[in-house]
C-alpha positions as CSV (number, residue, x, y, z in Angstrom):
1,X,19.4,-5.0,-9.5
2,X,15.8,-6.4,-8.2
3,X,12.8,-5.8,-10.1
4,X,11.6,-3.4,-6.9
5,X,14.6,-1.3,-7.8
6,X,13.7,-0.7,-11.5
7,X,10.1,0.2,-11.6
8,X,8.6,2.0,-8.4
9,X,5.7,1.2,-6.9
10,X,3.0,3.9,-8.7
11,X,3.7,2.3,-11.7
12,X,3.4,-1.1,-10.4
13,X,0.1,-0.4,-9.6
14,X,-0.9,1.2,-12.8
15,X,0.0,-2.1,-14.8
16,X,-1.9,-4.3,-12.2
17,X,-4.8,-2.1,-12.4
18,X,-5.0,-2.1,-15.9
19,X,-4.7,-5.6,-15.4
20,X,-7.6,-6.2,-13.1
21,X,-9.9,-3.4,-14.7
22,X,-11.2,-5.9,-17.4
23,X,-11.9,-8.6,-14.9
24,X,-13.6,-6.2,-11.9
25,X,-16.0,-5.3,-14.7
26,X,-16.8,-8.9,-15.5
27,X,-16.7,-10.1,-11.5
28,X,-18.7,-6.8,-10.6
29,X,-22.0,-7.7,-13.7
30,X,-21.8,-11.3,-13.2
31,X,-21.6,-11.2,-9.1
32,X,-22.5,-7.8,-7.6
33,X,-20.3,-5.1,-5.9
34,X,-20.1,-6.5,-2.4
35,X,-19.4,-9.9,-3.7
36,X,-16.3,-8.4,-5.9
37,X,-15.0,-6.3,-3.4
38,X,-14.9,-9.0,-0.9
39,X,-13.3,-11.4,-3.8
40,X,-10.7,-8.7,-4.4
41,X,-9.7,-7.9,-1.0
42,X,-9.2,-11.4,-0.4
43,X,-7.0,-11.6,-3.4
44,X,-5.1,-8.0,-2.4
45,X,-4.5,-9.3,1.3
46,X,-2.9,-12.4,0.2
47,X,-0.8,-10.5,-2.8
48,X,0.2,-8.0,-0.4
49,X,1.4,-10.3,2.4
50,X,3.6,-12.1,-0.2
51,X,4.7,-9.0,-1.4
52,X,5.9,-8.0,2.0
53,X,7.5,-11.2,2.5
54,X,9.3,-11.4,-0.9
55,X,11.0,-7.9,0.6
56,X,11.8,-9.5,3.6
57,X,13.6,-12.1,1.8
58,X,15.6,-9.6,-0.5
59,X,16.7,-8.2,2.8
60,X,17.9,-11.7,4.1
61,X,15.0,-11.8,6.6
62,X,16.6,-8.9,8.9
63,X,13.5,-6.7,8.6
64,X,12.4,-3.6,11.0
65,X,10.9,-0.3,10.8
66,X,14.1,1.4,10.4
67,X,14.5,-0.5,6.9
68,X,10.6,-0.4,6.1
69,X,11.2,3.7,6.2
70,X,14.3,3.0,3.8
71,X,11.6,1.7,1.4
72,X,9.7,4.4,1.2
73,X,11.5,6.0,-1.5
74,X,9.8,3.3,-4.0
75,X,6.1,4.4,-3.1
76,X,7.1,8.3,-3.6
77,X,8.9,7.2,-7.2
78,X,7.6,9.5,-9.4
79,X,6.4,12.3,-7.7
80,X,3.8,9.7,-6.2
81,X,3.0,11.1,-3.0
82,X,3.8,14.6,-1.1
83,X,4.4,13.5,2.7
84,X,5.6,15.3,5.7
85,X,7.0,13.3,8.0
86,X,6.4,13.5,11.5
87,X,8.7,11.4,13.7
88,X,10.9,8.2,11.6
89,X,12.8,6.1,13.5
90,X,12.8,2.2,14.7
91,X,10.4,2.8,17.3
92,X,7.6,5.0,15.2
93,X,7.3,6.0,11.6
94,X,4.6,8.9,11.5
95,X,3.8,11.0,8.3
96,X,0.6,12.5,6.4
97,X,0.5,11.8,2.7
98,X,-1.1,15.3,1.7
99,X,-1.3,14.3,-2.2
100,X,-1.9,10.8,-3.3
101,X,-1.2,9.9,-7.2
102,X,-2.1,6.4,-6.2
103,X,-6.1,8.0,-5.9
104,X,-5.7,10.2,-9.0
105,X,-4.2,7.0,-11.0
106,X,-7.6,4.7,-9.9
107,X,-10.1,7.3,-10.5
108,X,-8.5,8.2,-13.7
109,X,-8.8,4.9,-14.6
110,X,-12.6,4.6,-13.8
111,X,-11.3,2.5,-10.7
112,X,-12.2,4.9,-7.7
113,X,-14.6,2.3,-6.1
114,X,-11.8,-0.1,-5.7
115,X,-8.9,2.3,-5.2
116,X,-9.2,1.1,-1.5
117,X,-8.8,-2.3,-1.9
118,X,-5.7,-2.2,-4.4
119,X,-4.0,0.4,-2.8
120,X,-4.9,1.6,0.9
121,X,-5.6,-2.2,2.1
122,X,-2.0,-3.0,0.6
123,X,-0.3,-1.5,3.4
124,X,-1.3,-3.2,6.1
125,X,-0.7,-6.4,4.7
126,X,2.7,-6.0,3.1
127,X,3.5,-4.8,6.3
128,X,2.6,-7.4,8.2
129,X,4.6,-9.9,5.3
130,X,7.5,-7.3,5.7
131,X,8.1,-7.2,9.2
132,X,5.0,-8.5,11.5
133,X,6.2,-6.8,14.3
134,X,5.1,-3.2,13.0
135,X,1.7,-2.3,13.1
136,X,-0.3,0.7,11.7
137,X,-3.3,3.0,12.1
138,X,-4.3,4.8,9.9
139,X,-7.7,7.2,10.4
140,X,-8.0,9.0,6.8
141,X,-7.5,8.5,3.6
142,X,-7.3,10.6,0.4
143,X,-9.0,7.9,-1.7
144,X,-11.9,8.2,1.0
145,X,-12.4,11.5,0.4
146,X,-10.6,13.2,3.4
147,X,-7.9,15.5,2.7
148,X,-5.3,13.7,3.6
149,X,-3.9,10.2,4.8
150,X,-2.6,9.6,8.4
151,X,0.2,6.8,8.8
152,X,1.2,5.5,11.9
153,X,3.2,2.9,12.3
154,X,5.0,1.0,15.3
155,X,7.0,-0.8,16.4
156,X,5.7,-3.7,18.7
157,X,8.6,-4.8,19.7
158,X,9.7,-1.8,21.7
159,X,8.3,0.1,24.5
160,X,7.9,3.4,23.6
C-alpha cells in the first residue's frame, strides 16, 4: 500500500501547512507579501507538478481523466469536500465543490492569505504532472470568498 493510500489528501495538507506556517511568517517580515507569495507559488507549482507525476508513475504512466476522477476519493477523505458532480467521464469531469475543508483548515490555521497558493493553485499543476493532456477552468473558489468552487476539466485529447 502507497503512502497516497494511507493518509488522504486534507490531512496532507494540514501537516505541510503546519510545516510552512513558521517559515511564511519569517519570508513574509523579512521580504514582503508579494515577494512571499510569488516565492511560494513558485515552490507549490513545482511541488504539485511532481506530485502529479509521482501519480502518474504509481499508475505505470497510463494516465487519463477517467483514472484522475478515480482519484478523487483521496481529496474528499475525511469528509473534505461536499461535491456534486455534473458530467464524469474521459472526455469531461464537471463538479462544484459546495464545502471546502481545505479553506476552513487554512484560515483556521491563520493561513487564509495563502490558502490559494497551497491548495487551489495545486490543481492545476498536479494535473498537468498527472496527465498533461487534461486541462481545467475553474471560475470560483470557496477560499476566494465565492460560495462555491467550479471544476472543469477536459480532456484535450478528444473532440467533444
Amino acid at each position: 500500500m502507497s503512502q497516497h493510500e494511507l493518509i488522504g489528501i486534507l490531512e496532507r495538507r494540514r501537516i505541510e501547512a503546519l510545516v510552512i506556517k513558521p517559515i511564511y511568517e519569517i519570508l513574509k517580515r523579512e521580504l514582503g507579501l508579494e515577494k512571499t507569495r510569488a516565492i511560494l507559488t513558485e515552490a507549490i507549482q513545482q511541488s504539485a507538478i511532481e506530485q502529479g507525476k509521482e501519480f502518474r508513475e504509481i499508475e505505470g504512466g497510463n494516465t487519463n481523466l477517467q483514472s484522475f476522477i478515480d482519484l478523487q476519493v483521496l481529496w474528499e477523505k475525511d469528509d473534505a469536500l461536499e461535491v456534486e458532480v455534473f458530467e464524469a467521464n474521459n472526455s469531461v469531469y464537471n463538479y462544484d465543490v459546495k464545502r471546502c475543508q481545505y479553506a476552513e483548515m487554512y484560515k483556521d490555521l491563520g493561513l487564509h492569505e495563502i490558502g490559494d497558493i497551497l491548495s487551489c493553485l495545486r490543481d492545476y499543476y498536479f494535473t498537468e504532472g498527472y496527465c498533461p493532456s487534461v486541462s481545467l477552468i475553474r471560475e470560483t473558489t470557496i477560499m476566494s470568498g465565492c460560495k462555491k468552487c467550479t471544476f472543469r476539466y477536459k480532456n484535450n485529447n478528444l473532440d467533444i
